[in-house]
C-alpha positions in Angstrom: 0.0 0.0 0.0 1.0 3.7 -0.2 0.2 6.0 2.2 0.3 9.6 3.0 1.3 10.9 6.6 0.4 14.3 7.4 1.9 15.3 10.7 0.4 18.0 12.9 0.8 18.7 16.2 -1.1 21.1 18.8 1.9 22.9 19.8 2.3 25.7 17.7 3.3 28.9 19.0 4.1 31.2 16.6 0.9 31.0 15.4 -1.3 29.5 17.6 -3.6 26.3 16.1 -2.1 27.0 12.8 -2.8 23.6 11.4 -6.5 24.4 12.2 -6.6 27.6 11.5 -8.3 29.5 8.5 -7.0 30.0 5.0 -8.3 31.3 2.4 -11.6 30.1 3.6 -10.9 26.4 5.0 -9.1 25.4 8.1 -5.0 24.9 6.8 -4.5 21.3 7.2 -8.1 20.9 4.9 -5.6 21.6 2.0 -3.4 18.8 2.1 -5.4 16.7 2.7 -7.8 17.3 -0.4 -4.4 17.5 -2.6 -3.7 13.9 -1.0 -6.9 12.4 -1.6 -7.5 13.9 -5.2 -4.1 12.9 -6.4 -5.2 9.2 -6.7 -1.8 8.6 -5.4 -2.9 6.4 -1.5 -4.4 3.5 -0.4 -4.9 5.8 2.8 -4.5 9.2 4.2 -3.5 9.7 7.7 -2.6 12.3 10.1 -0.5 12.3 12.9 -1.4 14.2 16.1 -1.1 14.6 19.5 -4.1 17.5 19.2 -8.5 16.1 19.8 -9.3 19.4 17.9 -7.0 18.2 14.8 -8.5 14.9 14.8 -11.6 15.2 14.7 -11.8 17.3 12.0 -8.9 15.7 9.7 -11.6 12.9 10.3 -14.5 15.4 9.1 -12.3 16.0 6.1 -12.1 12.1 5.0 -8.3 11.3 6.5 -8.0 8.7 9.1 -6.5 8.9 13.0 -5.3 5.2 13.2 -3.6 6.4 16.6 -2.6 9.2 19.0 1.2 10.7 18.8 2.8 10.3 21.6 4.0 12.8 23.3 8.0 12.4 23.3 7.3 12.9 19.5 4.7 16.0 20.1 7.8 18.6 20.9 9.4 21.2 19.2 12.3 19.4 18.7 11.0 16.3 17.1 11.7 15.9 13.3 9.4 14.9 10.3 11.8 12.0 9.8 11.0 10.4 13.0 7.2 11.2 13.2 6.6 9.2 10.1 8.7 6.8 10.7 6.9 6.1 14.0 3.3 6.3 11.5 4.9 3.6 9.1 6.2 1.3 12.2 2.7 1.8 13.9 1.0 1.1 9.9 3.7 -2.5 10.3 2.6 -3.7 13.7 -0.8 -3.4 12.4 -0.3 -5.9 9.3 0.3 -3.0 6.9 2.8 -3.7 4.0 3.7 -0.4 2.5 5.1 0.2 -0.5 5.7 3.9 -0.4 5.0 6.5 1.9 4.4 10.4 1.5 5.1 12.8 4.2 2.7 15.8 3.5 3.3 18.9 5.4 0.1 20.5 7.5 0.7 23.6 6.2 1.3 23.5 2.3 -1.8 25.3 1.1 0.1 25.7 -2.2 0.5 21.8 -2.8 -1.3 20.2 -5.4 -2.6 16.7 -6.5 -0.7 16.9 -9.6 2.9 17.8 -8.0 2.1 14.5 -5.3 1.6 12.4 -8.7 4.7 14.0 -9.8 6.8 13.1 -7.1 5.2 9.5 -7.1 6.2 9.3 -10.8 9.9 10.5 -10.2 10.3 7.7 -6.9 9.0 4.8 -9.9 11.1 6.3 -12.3 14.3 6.0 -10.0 14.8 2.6 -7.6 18.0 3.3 -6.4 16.7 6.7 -4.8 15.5 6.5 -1.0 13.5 10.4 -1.1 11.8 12.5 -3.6 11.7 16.1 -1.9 9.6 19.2 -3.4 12.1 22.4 -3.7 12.6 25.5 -5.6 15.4 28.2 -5.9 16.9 30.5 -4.0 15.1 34.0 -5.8 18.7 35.9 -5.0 22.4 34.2 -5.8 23.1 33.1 -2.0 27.1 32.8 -3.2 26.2 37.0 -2.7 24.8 36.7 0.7 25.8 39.7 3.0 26.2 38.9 7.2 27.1 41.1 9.6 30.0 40.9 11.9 31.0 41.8 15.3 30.2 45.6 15.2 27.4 44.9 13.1 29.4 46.0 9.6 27.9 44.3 6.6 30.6 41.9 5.4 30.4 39.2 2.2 29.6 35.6 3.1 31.4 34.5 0.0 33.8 38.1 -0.6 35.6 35.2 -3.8 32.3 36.2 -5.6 32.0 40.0 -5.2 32.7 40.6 -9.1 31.1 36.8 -10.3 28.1 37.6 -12.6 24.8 36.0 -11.2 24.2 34.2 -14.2 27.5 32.8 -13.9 26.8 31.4 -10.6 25.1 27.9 -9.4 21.9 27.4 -9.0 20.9 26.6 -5.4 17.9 25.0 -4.1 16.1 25.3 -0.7 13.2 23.0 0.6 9.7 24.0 -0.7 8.4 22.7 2.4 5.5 20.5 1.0 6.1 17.0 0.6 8.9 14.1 0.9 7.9 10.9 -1.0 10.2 8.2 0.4 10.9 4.0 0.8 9.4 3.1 4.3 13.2 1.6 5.2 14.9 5.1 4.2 12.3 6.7 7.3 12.5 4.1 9.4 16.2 3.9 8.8 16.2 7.7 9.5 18.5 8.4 6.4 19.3 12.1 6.0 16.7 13.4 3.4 19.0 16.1 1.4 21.8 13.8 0.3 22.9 12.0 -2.8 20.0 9.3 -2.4 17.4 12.1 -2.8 15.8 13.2 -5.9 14.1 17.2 -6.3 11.2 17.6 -7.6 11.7 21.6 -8.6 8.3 24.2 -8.2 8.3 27.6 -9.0 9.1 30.0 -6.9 5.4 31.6 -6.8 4.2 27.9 -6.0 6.2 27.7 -2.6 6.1 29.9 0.9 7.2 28.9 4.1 4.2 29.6 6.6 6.0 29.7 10.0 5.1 33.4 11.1 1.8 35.6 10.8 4.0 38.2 8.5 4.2 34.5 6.2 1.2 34.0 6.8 -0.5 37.0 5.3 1.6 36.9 2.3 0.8 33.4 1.8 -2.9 34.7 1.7 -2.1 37.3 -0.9 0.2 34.9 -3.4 -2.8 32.2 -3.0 -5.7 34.6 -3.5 -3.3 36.0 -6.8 -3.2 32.7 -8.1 -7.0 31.8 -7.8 -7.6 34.2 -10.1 -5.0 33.9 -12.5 
């Protein structure tokens, strides 16, 4: 079977219940998991919490609560990694044999069916690779990213590319934040997920924003509301 695992937890605190919370006119976490069930892509749709309020209405919205997290993976510390890995052991114990599982972040309003069948295709295409990950690029050269020192002076990260044309520079990539399709024994063997055994699956910049603070938040709103009306 293939499954998708949508981890939310209760504890936000930047922005309080933010997997519950309304955008663009349905509770966050509703997003996900409509792009998970429309995609085709799972034998079943699950989330992961520690939170009664986010269960019971990921159960309104058609995705199953097999179990309670547990609480020593419920902090603020605790990674994506081992939260689906402790869905796909739990899934195991149960008589599940999975084939492929997709880690679908709460808060990815901007995901769609189409890029989870994308990243499903990519994982079939490739059996030597553990992780398909969702990114996109970096909208300024980071090779010219300024820092500042000790008495706060601006100063270059990388002064070697001062006079190196942008187009002459790498690309570079940053994590999109929506979804890591992966082999149950790459989670479960916690492998690192941005390593040689990965494989991107690139979106567009105006496809991808972090939602981590209410300033991201509110332009989150404003790129989805553009879009709805492109």
């Amino acid at each position: 079977m293939k499954v998708a695992i949508i981890p939310a937890r209760g504890g936000s605190k930047r922005i309080p219940k933010k997997n519950i919370r309304f955008f663009c006119g349905k509770p966050m976490i509703a997003w996900s998991i409509t792009a998970a069930k429309e995609s085709g892509c799972f034998d079943q749709v699950l989330v992961s919490t520690d939170d009664a309020d986010i269960a019971d209405l990921a159960q309104e919205l058609g995705a199953d609560i097999p179990f309670v997290r547990p609480a020593e993976l419920a902090d603020d510390f605790t990674g994506t990694n081992a939260v689906t890995a402790h869905a796909i052991r739990t899934l195991q114990q149960n008589g599940a044999v999975i084939e492929a599982a997709c880690c679908i972040y709460a808060t990815a309003p901007f995901l769609t069916a189409q890029v989870i069948r994308d990243g499903e295709q990519l994982l079939n295409q490739h059996q030597d690779a553990a992780f398909v990950v969702t990114v996109t690029e970096f909208e300024f050269p980071i090779q010219r990213a300024v820092t500042l020192d000790a008495q706060g002076r601006l100063a270059l990260r990388e002064p070697q590319h001062l006079t190196t044309r942008s187009q002459d520079l790498p690309a570079c990539y940053h994590d999109a934040g929506q979804l890591y399709w992966g082999r149950p024994k790459a989670f479960l063997d916690d492998l690192p997920v941005f390593a040689p055994h990965t494989l991107p699956l690139v979106l567009p910049k105006h496809r991808v924003q972090d939602i981590d603070t209410p300033d991201d938040w509110q332009r989150a709103e404003l790129m989805f509301k553009a879009q709805e009306h492109q």
